[in-house]
C-alpha positions in Angstrom: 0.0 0.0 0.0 1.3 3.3 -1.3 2.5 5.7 2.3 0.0 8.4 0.4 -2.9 8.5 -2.0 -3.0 12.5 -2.1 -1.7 15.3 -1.5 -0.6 17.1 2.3 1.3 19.8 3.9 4.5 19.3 4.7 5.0 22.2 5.7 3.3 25.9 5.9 5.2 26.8 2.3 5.2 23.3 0.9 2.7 19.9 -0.5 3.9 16.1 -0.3 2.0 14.6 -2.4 2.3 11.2 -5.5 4.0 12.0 -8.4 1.6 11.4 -11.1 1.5 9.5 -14.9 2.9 12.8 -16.9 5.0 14.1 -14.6 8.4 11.7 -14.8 10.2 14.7 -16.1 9.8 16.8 -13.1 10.9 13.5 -11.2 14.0 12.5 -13.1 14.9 16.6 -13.4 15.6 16.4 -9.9 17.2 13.4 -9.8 19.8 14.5 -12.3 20.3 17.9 -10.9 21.2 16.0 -8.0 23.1 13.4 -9.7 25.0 15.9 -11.0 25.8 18.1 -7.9 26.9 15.1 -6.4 29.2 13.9 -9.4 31.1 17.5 -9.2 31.8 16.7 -5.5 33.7 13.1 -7.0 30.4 10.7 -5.7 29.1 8.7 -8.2 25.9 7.0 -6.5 23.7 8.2 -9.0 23.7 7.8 -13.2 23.0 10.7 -15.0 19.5 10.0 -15.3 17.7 7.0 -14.2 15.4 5.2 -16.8 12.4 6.6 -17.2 10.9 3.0 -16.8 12.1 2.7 -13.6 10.8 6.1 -12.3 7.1 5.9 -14.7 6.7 2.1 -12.9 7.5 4.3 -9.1 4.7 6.6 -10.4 2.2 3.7 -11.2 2.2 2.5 -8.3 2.0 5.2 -6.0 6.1 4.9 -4.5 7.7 8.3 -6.3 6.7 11.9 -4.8 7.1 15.0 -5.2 7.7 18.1 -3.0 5.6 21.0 -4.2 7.0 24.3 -3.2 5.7 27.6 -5.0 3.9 25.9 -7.7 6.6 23.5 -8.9 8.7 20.5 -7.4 11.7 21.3 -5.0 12.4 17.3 -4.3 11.4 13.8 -5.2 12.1 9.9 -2.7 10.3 6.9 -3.0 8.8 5.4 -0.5 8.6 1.4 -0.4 7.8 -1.1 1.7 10.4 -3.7 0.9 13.8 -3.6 -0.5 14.9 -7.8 -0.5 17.6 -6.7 -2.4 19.3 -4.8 -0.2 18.1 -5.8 3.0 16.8 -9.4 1.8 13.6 -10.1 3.5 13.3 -9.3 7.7 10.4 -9.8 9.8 10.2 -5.8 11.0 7.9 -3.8 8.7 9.5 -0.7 7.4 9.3 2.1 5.1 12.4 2.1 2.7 13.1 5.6 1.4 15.1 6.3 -1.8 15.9 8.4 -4.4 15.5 11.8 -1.7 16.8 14.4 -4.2 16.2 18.4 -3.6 16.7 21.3 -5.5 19.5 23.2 -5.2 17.7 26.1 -4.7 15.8 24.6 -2.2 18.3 23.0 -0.4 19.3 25.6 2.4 15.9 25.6 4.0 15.6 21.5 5.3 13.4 19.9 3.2 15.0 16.5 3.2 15.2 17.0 6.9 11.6 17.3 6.7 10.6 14.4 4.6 12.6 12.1 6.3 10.8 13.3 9.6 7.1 12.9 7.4 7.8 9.7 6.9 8.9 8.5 10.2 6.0 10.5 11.7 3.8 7.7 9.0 5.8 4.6 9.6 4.7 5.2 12.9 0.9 5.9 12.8 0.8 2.9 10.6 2.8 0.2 13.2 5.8 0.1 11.0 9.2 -0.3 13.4 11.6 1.6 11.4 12.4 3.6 8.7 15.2 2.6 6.4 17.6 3.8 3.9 20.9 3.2 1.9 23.6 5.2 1.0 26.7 5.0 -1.0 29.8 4.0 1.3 31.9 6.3 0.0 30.3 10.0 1.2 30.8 10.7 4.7 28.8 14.0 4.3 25.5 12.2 3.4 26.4 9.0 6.1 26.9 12.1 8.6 23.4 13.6 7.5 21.3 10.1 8.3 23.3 9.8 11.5 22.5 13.1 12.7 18.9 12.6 11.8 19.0 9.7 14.2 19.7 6.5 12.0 21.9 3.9 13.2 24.5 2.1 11.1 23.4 -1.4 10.1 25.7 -3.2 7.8 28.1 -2.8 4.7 26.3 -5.1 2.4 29.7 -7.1 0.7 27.2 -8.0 -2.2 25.8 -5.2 -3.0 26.1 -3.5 -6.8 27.8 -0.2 -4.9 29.8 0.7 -2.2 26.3 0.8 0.1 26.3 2.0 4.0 22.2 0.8 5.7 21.0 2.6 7.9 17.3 2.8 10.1 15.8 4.7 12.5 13.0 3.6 14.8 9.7 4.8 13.1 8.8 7.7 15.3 7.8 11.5 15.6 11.0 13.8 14.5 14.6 12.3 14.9 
């Protein structure tokens, strides 16, 4: 089951809400700008643009939103409920977030701060025990940005396709 079916504030200024069939554009923009800003730092976690399959098959079934800030998108994550391949299959019901890109121009004022907090705050309402991401290994900034949002260190996954750090958080209200 999707983590939303329509659109909310997530803040005062801005709307969480599901990306929608017409709109993968908007979602892989982000993801490239993002891509990109990362690749001039010398961290390659990202291509320069995903497939569009893989982001139109995230809007049909309700994982991929979007941020809405003054009219247009400011970020994009996907929200699942599993990720086997990654975390292979565990008894504790989570929501897996990936893909968090923001705008650089919306960057300065905490967004992704923000969503991650959303969707602890609904992990929790619906009985879910963490929430759960994955990062490339190799960029301490980012593996210092879940920690200080209160995830934990899991595991180094050997087999995974990239350098990939886990990390979860108990599903709760803020970090």
């Amino acid at each position: 089951m999707p983590i939303l079916t329509g659109p909310e504030p997530l803040t005062p200024e801005t709307t969480i809400r599901p990306a929608r069939p017409g709109e993968e554009d908007a979602v892989l923009d982000l993801l490239a700008e993002a891509a990109a800003w990362l690749a001039g730092r010398g961290i390659h976690q990202w291509p320069q643009r995903f497939p569009r399959e893989s982001v139109r098959h995230q809007i049909q079934v309700g994982e991929a939103l979007l941020i809405i800030g003054r009219r247009e998108p400011i970020a994009t994550c996907v929200v699942t409920e599993a990720d086997p391949e990654l975390w292979g299959v565990t008894a504790e019901s989570a929501y897996y977030l990936g893909r968090l890109a923001v705008a650089r121009k919306a960057a300065g004022a905490g967004p992704g701060n923000r969503i991650i907090d959303w969707i602890g705050e609904k992990a929790a309402a619906r009985g879910k025990a963490f929430v759960r991401v994955a990062t490339t290994r190799d960029h301490p900034a980012l593996r210092g940005l879940y920690a200080r949002a209160g995830f934990e260190h899991v595991a180094d996954p050997p087999a995974a396709e990239w350098p990939t750090s886990l990390y979860q958080r108990r599903a709760a209200v803020g970090p």
